[in-house]
N, C-alpha and C positions, 0 to 999 in steps of 0.2 A: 718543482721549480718552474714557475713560467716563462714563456720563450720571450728573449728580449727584442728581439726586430723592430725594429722600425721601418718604418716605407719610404721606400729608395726616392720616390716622387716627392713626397711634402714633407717627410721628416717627421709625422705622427706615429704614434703610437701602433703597431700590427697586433691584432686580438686573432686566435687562432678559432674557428669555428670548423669540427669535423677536417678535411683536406684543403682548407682553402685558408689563407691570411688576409686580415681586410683592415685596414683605417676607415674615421671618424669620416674621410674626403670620398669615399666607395672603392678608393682603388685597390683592386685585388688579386691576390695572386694564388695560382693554383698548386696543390702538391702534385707531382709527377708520380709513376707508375714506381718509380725506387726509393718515392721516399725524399725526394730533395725540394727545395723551392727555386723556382730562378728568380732572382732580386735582382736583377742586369736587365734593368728597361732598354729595347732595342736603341734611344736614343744615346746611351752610354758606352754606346759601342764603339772599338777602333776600327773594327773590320766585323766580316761576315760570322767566321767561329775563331775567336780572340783566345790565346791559350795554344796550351799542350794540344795535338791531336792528337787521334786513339790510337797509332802507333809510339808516339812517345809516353804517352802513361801507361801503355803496356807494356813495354819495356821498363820503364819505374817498376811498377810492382813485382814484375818477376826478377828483378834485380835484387830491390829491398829485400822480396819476402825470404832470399837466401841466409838473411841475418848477417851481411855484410857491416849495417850500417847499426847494428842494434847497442852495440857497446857506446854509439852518441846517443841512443834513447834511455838507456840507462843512466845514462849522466843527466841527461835533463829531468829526467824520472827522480832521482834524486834531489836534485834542488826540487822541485814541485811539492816530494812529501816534504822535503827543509824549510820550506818559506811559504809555500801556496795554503789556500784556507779549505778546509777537508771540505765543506758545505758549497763552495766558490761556485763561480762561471769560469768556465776556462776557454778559446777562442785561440786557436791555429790557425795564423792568413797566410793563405796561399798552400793550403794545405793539402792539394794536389790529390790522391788518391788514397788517402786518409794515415798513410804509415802510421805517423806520427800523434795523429790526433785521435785515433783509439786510445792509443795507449796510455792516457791520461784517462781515461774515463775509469771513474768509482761510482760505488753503490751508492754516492753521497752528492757529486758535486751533475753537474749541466755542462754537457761539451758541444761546442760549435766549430765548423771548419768552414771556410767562403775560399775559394779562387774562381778566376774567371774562363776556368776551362769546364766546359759543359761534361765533356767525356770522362774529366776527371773527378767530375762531382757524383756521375751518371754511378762508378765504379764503387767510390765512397760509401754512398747513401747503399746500395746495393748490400753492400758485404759489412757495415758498423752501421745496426738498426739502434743500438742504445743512443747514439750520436746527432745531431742533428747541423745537418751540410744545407749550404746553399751557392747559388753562383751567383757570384757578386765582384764588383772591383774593389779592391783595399781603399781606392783614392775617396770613394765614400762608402764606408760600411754601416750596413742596415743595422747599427745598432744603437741602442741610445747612449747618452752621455753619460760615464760614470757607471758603466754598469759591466767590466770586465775585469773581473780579479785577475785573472791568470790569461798571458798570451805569449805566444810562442810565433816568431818568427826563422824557418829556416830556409835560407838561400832565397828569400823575398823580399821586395822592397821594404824597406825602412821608413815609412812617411812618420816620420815625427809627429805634425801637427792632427793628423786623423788619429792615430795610434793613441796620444795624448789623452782627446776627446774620450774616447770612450774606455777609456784605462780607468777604474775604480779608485777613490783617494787610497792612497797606500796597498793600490794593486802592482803588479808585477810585468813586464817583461821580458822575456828571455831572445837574446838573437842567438841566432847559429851562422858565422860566414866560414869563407874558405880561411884556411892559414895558410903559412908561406908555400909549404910543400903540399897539398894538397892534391893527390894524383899527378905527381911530377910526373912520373915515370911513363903514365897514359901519355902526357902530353909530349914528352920527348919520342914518345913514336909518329907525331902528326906535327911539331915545330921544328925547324933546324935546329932553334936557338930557343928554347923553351924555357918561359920565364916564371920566377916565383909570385905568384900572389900576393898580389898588394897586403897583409893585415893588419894594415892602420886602424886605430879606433877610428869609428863612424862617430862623428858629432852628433849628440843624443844631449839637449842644453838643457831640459826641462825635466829630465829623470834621472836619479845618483845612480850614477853604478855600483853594487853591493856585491858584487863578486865575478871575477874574469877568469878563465883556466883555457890550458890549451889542452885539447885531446887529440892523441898521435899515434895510432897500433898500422903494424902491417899487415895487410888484406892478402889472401892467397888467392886470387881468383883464381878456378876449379876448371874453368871451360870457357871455350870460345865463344860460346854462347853468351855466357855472363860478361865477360870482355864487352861485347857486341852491344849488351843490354847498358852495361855502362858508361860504354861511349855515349851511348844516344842520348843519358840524362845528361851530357855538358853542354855547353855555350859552345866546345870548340869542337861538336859533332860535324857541323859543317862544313869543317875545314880539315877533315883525315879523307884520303883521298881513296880511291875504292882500292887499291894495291894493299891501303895500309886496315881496309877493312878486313879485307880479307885474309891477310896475316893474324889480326888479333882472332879472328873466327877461329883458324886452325890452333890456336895456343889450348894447348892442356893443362897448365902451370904457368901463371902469371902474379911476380909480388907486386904490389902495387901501395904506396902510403896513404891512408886516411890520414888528415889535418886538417882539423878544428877547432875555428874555435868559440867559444862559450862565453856569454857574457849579461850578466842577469840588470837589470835596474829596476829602479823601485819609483815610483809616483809618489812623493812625497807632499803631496799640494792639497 
């Protein structure tokens, strides 16, 4: 299956020659030493290195790979073989240090992952050589129009209108956001007054929704470490104050709720 890219600059076609991707316009881009492309022309940048830093994707991965989170990849795993096309393109945005976006890859279909964290593409491309990762922003992705059967969004911007673009006629979506309880109990050790998650449906106007579910099981986390490693994947890492670090560190047993939820659409245009 050939690689769909497009170039981030003029929007042409990327033909892959040997390590390098090049358009019709000469601009090109090199494979790196793991395996990834950068598609993040310096001029598309917010800042210097935009993203996760390499202490918070290393904490992702050593969190995830405990199989905390796997009972939500199994549920996405499922809708995938239910609705996804076995031969497909499948495309993970924002897909961080790859958890998620192996685990879709078959002997049969093309998997793509793009976030705009360098360190956490560096890790990706590294460790899922079947896969093919790039760094890139969602707000425009190197890819053409109409050419993404299957896409998976978890805890990532939602852009409607790019998302759209390059969704295949009667290709797929899948989002993953937080639910009401979603690591309550994390956050009741860091808020006085610790609040439930907003989980309203997101306005999504151009794709039907074909199936919604909440996923809800109790996490035991094992070690302080893990505690430590979990914290650092929130929003509200920034705000547990070093007392209350330090306490989840020494925890040897800590329950904590996973709350999820799931929600598939379909391109019907």
């Amino acid at each position: 299956m050939s690689i769909l890219y497009r170039c981030p600059l003029c929007q042409l076609p990327l033909s892959k020659s040997q390590r390098t991707l090049r358009c019709d316009n000469h601009h090109s881009f090199d494979q790196a030493k793991e395996g990834y492309f950068n598609l993040l022309p310096v001029q598309f940048k917010q800042s210097k290195s935009p993203g996760d830093n390499k202490a918070m994707v290393n904490a992702r991965r050593a969190f995830l790979d405990k199989g905390y989170y796997q009972p939500l990849v199994d549920a996405m795993l499922a809708l995938y073989q239910q609705y996804g096309r076995e031969n497909g393109s499948m495309f993970d945005a924002g897909c961080g240090e790859g958890f998620y976006t192996h685990q879709h890859k078959t002997q049969s279909n093309s998997v793509y992952g793009i976030d705009i964290s360098k360190e956490a593409i560096k890790k990706a491309a590294k460790r899922y050589k079947a896969c093919h990762f790039s760094v890139g922003t969602l707000s425009m992705l190197p890819f053409n129009d109409n050419s993404i059967d299957w896409m998976t969004c978890v805890y990532a911007p939602i852009l409607e209108e790019e998302y759209t673009r390059v969704l295949a006629d009667h290709g797929y979506l899948l989002t993953v956001t937080p639910a009401k309880d979603h690591l309550l109990s994390l956050k009741q050790k860091i808020y006085i007054d610790a609040q439930q998650h907003d989980d309203e449906k997101q306005a999504i106007s151009n794709l039907t929704l074909v199936h919604q579910q909440q996923l809800t099981y109790d996490m035991t986390i094992t070690s302080g470490e893990d505690a430590i490693h979990l914290l650092a994947m929130t929003p509200f890492a920034f705000k547990a104050s070093e007392e209350v670090k330090a306490q989840l560190a020494e925890i040897s047993a800590f329950s904590c709720q996973a709350d999820f939820m799931i929600r598939l659409y379909k391109n019907n245009q």
